[in-house]
PAGU-453370 format. One line per 5 residues: their letters; for each residue x, y, z of N, C-alpha, C, CB. Coordinates in pm, whole numbers, plus 50000, padded with zeros to 5 digits. Atoms other than C-alpha are relative to their C-alpha. Last residue first. Glycine has a CB too. Layout:
N
a) X,Y,Z,X,Y,Z,X,Y,Z,X,Y,Z ~ ...
//
This chain:
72
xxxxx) 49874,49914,50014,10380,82540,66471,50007,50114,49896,50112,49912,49968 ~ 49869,50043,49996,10058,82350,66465,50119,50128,49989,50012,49895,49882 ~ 49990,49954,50142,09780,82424,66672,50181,49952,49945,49963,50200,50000 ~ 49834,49818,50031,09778,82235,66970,49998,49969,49884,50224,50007,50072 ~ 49824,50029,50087,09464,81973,66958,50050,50131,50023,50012,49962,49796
xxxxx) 49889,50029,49865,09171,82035,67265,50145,49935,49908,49919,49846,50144 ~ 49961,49929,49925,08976,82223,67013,50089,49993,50098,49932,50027,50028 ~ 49897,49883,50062,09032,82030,66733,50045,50125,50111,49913,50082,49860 ~ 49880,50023,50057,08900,81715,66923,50102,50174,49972,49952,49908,49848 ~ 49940,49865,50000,08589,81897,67057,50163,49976,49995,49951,50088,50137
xxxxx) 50020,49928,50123,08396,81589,67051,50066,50109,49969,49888,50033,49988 ~ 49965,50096,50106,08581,81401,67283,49914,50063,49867,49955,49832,50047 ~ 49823,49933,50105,08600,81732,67478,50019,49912,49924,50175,50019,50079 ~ 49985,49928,50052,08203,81735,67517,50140,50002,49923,49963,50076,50071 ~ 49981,49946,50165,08169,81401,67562,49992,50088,49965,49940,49972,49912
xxxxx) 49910,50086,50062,08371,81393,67911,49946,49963,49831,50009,49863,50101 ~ 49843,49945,50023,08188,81694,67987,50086,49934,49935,50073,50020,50110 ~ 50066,49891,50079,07838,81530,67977,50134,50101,49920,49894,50100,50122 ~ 50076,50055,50143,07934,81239,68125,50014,50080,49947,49867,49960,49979 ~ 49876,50051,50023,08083,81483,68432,50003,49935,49850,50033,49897,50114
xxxxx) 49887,50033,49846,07737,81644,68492,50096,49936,49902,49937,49863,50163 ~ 49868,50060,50035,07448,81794,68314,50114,49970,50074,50046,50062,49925 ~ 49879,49990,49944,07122,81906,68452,50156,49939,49941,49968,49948,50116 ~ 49884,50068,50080,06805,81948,68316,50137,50044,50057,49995,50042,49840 ~ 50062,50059,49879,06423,82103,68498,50166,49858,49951,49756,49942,49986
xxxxx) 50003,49937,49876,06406,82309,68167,50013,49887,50109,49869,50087,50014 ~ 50170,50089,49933,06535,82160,67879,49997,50068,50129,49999,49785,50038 ~ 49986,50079,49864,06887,82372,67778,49861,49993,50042,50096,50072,50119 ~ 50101,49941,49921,06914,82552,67408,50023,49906,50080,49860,50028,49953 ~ 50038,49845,49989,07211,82599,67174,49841,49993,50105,49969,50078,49803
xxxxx) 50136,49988,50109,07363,82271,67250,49950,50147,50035,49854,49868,50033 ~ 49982,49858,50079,07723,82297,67458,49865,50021,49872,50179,49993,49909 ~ 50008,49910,49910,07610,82064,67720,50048,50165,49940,50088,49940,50117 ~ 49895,49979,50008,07559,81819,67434,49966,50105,50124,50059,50030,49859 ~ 49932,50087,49827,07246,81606,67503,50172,50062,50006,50012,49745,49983
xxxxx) 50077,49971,49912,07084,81827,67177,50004,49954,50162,49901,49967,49942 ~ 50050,50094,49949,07368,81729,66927,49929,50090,50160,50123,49874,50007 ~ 50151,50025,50040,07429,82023,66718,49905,49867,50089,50010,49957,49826 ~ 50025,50164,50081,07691,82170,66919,49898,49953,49958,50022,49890,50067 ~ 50109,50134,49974,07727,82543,66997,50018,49873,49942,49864,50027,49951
xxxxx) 50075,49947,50082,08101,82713,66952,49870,49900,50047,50061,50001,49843 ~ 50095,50125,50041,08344,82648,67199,49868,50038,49950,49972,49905,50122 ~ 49980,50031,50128,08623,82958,67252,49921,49859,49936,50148,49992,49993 ~ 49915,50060,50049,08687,82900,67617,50018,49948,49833,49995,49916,50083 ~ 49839,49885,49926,08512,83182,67728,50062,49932,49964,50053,50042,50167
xxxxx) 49947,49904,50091,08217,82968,67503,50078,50135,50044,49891,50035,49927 ~ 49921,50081,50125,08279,82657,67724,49964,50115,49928,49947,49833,49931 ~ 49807,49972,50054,08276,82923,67982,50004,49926,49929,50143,49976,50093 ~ 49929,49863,50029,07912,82963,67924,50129,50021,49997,49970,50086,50079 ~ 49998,49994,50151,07832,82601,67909,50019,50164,49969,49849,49930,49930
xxxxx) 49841,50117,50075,07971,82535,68217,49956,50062,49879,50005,49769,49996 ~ 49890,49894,50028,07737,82868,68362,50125,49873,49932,50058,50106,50179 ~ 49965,49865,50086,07429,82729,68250,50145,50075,49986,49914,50105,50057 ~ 49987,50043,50172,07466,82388,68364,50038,50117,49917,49849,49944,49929 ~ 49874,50072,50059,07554,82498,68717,50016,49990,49867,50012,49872,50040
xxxxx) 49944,49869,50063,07226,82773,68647,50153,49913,50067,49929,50200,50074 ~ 49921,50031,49894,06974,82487,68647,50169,50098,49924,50000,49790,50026 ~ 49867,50007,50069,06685,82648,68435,50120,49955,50155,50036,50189,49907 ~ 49931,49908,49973,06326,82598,68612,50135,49954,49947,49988,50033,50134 ~ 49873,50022,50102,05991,82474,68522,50115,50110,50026,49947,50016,49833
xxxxx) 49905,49908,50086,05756,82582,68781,50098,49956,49900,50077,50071,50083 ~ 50070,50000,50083,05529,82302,68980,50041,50121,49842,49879,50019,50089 ~ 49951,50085,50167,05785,82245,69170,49923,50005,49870,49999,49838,50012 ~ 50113,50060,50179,05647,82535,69329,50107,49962,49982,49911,50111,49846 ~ 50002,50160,50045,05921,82551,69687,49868,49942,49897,49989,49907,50153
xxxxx) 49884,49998,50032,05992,82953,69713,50011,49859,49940,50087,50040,50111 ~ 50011,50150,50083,05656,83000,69785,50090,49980,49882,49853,49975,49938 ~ 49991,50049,50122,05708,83254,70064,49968,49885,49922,50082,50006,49988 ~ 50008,50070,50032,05448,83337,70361,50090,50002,49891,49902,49980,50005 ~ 49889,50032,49935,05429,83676,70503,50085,49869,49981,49964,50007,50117
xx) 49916,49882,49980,05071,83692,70501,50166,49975,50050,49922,50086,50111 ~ 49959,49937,49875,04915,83361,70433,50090,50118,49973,50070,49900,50091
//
């Protein structure tokens, strides 16, 4: 139809751009990629993938050094 969007293909694989932007300030905040692939800081993101709180709470348990004060 004329005029018609098709704004709703699920049939698309699509990036969820919450996820994208946490894991962008985790590198504004100096966080380098992680090798573990369920990390929200992994160098690539599954399409149709979302990360949430979990996801955060093992990021900083892995990211010990980062969340230690340097020493004096």
């Amino acid at each position: 139809r004329a005029g018609q969007w098709l704004d709703n293909d699920d049939s698309q694989p699509r990036m969820d751009l919450l996820t994208a932007l946490l894991h962008e300030i985790g590198h504004t905040l100096g966080l380098d990629h992680h090798p573990d692939p369920a990390s929200l800081m992994a160098e690539t993101l599954a399409p149709n993938t979302r990360k949430f709180a979990d996801d955060l709470d093992s990021l900083f348990a892995t990211e010990q050094d980062w969340l230690s004060a340097p020493a004096p």
